[in-house]
C-alpha positions in Angstrom: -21.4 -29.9 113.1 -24.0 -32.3 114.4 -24.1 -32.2 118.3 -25.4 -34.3 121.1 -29.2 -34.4 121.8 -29.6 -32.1 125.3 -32.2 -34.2 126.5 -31.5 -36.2 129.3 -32.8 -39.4 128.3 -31.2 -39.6 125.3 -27.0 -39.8 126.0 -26.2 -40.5 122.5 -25.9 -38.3 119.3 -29.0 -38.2 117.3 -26.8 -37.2 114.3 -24.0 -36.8 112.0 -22.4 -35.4 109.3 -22.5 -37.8 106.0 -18.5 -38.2 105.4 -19.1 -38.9 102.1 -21.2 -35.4 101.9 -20.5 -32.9 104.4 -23.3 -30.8 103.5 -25.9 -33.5 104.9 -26.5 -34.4 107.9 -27.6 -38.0 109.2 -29.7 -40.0 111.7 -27.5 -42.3 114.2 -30.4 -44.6 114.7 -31.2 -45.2 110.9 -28.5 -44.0 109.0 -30.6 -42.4 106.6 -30.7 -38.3 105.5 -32.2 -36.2 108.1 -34.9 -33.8 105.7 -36.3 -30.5 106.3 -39.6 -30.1 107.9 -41.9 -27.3 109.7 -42.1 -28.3 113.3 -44.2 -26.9 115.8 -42.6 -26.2 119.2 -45.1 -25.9 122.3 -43.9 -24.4 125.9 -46.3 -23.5 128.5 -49.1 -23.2 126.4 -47.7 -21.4 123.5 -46.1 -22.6 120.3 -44.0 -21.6 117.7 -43.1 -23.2 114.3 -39.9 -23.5 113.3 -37.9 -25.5 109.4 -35.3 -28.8 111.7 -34.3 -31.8 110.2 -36.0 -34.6 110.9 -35.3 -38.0 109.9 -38.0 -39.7 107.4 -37.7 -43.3 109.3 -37.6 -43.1 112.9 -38.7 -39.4 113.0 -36.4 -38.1 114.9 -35.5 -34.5 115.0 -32.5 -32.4 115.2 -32.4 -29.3 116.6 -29.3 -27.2 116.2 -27.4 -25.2 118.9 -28.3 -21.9 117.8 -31.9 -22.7 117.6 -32.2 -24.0 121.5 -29.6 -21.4 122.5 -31.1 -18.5 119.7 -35.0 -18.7 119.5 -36.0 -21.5 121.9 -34.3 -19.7 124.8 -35.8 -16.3 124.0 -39.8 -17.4 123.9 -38.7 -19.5 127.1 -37.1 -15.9 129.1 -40.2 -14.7 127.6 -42.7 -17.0 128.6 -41.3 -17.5 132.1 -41.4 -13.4 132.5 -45.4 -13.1 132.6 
């Protein structure tokens, strides 16, 4: 399921689950299909590239809670620890 952006300027969802197709997921702002793309993330001077959603209009992006909790958190612990 779609959850809640975690950054703190944004209080609202960034998306949703289509209820016509629950296999797509949808940008709050534009209403339009969220699409797969490669993003780069950077931290502290490194980066890493990772396949979000991102929606086509506004270009917003979704990142899932595995992905900040999973990967995202590990390179962070690892970064931080040199």
């Amino acid at each position: 399921m779609a959850k809640k952006s975690n950054t703190k300027n944004n209080k609202e969802n960034t998306a949703k689950i289509d209820e016509n197709d629950p296999g797509t997921i949808v940008c709050t702002k534009c209403n339009v299909p969220m699409e797969p793309i490669d993003v780069t993330f950077k931290y502290l001077k490194r980066s890493f590239r990772h396949k979000v959603l991102r929606c086509p209009k506004c270009g917003q992006v979704y990142v899932p809670e595995d992905l900040a909790k999973g990967r995202m958190a590990e390179v962070e612990a690892a970064l931080e620890e040199k």
